[in-house]
C-alpha positions as CSV (number, residue, x, y, z in Angstrom):
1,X,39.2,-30.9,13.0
2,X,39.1,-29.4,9.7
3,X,35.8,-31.1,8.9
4,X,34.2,-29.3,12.1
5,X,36.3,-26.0,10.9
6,X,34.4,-26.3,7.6
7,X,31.1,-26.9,9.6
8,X,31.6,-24.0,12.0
9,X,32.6,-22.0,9.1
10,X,29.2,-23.0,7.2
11,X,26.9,-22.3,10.4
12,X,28.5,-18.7,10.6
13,X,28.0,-18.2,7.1
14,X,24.0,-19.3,7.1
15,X,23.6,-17.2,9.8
16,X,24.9,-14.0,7.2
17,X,22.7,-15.3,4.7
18,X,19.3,-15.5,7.3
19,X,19.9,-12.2,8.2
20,X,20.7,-10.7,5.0
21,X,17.7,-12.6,4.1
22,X,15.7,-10.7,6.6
23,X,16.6,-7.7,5.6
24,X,16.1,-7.9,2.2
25,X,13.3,-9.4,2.2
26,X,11.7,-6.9,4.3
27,X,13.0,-3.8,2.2
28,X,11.6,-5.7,-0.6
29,X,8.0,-6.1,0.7
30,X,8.0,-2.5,2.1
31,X,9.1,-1.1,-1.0
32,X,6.1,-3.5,-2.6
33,X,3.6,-2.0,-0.5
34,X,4.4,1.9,-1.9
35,X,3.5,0.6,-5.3
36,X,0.9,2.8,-6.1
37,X,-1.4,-0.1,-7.4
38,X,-2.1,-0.6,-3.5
39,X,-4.0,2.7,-3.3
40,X,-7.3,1.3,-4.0
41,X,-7.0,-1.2,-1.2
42,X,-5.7,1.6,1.2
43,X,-8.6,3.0,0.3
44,X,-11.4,0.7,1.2
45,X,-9.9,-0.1,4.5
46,X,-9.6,3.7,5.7
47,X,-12.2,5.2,7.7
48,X,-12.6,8.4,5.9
49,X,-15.4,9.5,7.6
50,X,-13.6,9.3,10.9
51,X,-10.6,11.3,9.0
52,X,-12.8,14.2,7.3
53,X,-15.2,14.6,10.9
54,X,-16.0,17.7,11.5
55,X,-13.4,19.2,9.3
56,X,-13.9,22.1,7.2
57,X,-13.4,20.5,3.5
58,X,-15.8,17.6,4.8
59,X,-18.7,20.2,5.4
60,X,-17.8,22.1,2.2
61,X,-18.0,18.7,0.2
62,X,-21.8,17.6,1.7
63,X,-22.6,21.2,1.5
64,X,-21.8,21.4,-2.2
65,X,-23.2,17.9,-3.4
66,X,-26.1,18.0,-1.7
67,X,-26.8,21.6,-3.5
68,X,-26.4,19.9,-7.0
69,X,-29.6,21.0,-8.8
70,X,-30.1,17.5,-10.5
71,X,-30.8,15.1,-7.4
72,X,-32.9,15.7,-4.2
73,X,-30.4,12.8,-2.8
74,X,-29.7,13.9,0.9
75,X,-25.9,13.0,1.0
76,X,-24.1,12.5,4.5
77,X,-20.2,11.9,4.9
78,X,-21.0,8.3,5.1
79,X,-22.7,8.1,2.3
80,X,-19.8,9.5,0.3
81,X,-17.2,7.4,2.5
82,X,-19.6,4.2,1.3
83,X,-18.8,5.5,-2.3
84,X,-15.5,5.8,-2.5
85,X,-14.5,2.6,-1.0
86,X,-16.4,0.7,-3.5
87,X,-14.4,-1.5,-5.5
88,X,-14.9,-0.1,-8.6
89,X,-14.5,3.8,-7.1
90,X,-11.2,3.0,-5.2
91,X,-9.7,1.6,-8.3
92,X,-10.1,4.8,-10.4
93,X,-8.8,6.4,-7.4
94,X,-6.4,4.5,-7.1
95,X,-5.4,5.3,-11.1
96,X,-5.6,8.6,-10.6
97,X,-2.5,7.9,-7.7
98,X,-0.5,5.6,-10.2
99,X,-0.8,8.5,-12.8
100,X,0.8,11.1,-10.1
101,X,3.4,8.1,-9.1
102,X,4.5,8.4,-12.7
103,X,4.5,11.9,-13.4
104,X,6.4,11.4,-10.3
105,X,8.9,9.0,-11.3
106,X,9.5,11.5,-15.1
107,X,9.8,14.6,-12.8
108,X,6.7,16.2,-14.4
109,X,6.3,18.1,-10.7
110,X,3.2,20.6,-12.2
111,X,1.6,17.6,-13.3
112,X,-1.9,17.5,-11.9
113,X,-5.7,16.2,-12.1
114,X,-8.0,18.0,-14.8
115,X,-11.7,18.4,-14.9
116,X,-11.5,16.5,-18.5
117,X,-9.5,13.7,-16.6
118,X,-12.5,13.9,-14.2
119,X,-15.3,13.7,-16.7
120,X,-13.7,10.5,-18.2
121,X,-14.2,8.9,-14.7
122,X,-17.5,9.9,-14.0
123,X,-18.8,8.4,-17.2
124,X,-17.0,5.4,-16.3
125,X,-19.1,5.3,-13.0
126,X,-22.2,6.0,-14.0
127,X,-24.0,3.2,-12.3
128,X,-22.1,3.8,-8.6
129,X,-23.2,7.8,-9.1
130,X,-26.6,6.8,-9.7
131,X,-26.6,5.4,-6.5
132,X,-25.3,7.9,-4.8
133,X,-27.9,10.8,-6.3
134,X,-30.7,8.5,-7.1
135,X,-30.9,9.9,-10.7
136,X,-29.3,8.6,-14.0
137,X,-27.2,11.2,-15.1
138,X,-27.2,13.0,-18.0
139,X,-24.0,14.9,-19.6
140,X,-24.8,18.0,-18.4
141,X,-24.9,16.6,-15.0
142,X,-21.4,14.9,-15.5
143,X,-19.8,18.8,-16.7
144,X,-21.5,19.8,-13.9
145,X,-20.3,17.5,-11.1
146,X,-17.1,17.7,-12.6
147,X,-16.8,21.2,-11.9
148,X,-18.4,21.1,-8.5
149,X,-15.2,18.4,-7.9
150,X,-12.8,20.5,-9.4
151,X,-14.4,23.5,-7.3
152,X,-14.0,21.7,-3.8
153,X,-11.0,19.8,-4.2
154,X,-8.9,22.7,-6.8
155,X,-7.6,20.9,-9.1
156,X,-5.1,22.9,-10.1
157,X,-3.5,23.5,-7.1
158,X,-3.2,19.4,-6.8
159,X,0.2,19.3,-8.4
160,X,2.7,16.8,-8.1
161,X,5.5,19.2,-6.5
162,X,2.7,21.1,-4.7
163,X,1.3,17.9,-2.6
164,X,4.9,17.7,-1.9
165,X,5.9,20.8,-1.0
166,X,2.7,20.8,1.6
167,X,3.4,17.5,2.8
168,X,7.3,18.9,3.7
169,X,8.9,16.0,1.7
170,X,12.0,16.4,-1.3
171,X,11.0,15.1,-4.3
172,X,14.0,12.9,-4.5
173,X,13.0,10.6,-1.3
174,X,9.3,9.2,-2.8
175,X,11.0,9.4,-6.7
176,X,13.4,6.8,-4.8
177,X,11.5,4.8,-2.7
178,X,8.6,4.5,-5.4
179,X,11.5,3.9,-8.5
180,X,10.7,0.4,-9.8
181,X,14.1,-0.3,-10.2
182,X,14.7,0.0,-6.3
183,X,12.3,-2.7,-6.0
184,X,13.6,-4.8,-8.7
185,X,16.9,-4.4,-6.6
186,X,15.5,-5.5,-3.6
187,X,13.6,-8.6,-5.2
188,X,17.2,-9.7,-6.9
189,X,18.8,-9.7,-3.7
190,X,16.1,-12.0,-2.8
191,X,16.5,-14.5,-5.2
192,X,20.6,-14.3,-5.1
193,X,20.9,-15.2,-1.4
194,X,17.9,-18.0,-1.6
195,X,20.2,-19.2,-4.2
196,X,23.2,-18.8,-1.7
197,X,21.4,-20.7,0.3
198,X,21.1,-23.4,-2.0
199,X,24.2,-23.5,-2.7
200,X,25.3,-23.6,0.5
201,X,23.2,-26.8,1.1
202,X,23.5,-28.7,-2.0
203,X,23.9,-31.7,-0.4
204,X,20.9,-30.7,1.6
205,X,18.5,-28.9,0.1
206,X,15.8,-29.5,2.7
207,X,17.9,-27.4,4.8
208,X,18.1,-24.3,2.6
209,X,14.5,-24.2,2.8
210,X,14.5,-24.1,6.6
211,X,17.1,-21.5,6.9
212,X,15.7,-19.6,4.4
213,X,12.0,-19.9,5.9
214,X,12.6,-18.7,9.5
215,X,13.8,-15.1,8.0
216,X,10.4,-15.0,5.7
217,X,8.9,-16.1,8.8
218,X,10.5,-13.3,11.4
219,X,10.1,-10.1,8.2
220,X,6.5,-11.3,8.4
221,X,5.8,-11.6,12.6
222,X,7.6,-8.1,11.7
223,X,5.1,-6.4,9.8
224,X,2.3,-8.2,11.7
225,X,3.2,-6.9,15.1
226,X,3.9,-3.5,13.8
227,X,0.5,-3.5,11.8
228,X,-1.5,-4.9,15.3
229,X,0.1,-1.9,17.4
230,X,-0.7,1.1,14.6
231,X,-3.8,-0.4,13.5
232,X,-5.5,-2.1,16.3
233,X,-4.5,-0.7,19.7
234,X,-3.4,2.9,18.8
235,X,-4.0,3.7,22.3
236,X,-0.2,2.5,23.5
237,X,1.0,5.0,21.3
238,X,1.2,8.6,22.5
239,X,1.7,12.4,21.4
240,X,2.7,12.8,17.7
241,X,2.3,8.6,16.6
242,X,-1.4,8.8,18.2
243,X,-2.4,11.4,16.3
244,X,-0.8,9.7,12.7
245,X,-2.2,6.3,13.5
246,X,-5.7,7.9,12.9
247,X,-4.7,8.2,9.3
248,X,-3.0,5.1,8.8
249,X,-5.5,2.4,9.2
250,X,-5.8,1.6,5.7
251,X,-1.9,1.2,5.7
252,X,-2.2,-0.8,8.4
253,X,-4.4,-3.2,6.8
254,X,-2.0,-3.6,4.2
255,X,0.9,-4.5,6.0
256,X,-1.1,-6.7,8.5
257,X,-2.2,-8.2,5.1
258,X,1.8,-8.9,3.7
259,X,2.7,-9.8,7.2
260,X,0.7,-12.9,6.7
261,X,1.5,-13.5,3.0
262,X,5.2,-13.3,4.6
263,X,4.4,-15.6,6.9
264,X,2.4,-17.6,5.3
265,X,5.6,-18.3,3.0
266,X,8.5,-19.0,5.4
267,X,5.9,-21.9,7.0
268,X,5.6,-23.1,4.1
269,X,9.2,-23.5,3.8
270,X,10.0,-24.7,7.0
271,X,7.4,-27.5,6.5
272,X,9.2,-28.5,3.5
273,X,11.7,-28.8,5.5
274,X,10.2,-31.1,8.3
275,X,8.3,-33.1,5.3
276,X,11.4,-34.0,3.9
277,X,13.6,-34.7,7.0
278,X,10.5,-37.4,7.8
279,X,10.1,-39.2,4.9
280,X,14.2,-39.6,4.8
281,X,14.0,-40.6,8.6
């Protein structure tokens, strides 16, 4: 009797740990996903031109580059969405977002892009804008693009607490959710109940890594399931989530993408776990 109290008592307890697993290790890979270092691949799986259709800003932007005096380019929205989501274009972009994320995190709220900021990336693009206006630019071109960009986008009005203020959120929400000490948290958690896990089982390790794995396994069916239904069949949504999930396929690429790493990794556990209980057996 007391060796099947000790049992029960050790089942109840792994069941704790497997959900305590679940969650953390959920919060942890959300938390990973607002890094801002994901930007650039946010970026080149949006559909901008879908996004900036018809809109006022997107006729504003063709109409101004395409009036640049340098290039007889005839620049659509596509061509501009083809720019941005190269490689090389989306990760400047994406620096330019990590920059805000940390004027962010030191509470430099009137922090904002400048035209000098500006001409510093268009030098380092130089071949991608040749492409785009057929013409190798000269540095009067770059001042003058720079400005056109700081013209159509207003630079200065680009703030940190301004976005913020549009966007309806308090600062003190993405200054927590993006703090790299929250995720640091999370990932600790992590490691301490895998640990419990282990030392829950030591006289069966094989077993930690099966009640570890089917968590992993669950967070990431999780974020799969929720990337499908956003991402690939936003018509089962309605009203307000419709409208959103027209903006967020680029974030749904991303979590479709963790989703598998997720899954990928509590597998990989379980099958540790059946390897091991078959060579013993």
């Amino acid at each position: 009797m007391r060796s099947a109290g000790k049992s029960f008592a050790g089942r109840v307890i792994s069941v704790i740990l497997s959900l305590l697993m679940f969650i953390f290790i959920t919060a942890f890979t959300a938390l990973f996903m607002m890094r801002a270092g994901n930007a650039a691949m946010i970026i080149r799986s949006t559909d901008i031109s879908e996004i900036l259709a018809d809109t006022e800003i997107a006729y504003y932007m063709v109409s101004q580059l395409n009036s640049l005096p340098f290039h007889d380019a005839d620049i659509t929205l596509y061509d501009i969405e083809a720019f941005v989501q190269r490689e090389s274009v989306s990760n400047e972009i994406g620096g330019i977002v990590s920059d805000y994320a940390r004027a962010l995190n030191n509470n430099d709220l009137e922090y904002h892009l400048t035209s000098d900021g500006v001409l510093v990336i268009i030098h380092n693009l130089e071949p991608e804008l040749h492409d785009l206006f057929d013409h190798s630019m000269t540095e009067a071109d770059n001042v003058l693009l720079a400005r056109t960009l700081d013209d159509i986008l207003d630079f200065e009005g680009l703030t940190v607490g301004g976005i913020l203020y549009d966007v309806g959120i308090d600062t003190m929400v993405p200054r927590l959710l993006l703090s790299p000490y929250l995720l640091w948290g999370a990932g600790i958690l992590v490691l301490l109940t895998l640990c419990a896990f282990i030392l829950l089982n030591l006289k069966a390790i094989p077993d930690a890594f099966l009640q570890s794995g089917i968590p992993i396994t669950a967070s990431g069916f999780l974020f799969l399931m929720t990337g499908v239904i956003f991402g690939t069949f936003p018509g089962l949504l309605s009203g307000r989530l419709f409208t959103l999930s027209r903006y967020t396929g680029g974030v749904m690429h991303l979590v479709i993408r963790y989703g598998f790493v997720l899954v990928a990794i509590g597998v990989a556990f379980i099958a540790v776990y059946l390897i091991q209980k078959r060579n013993k057996a």
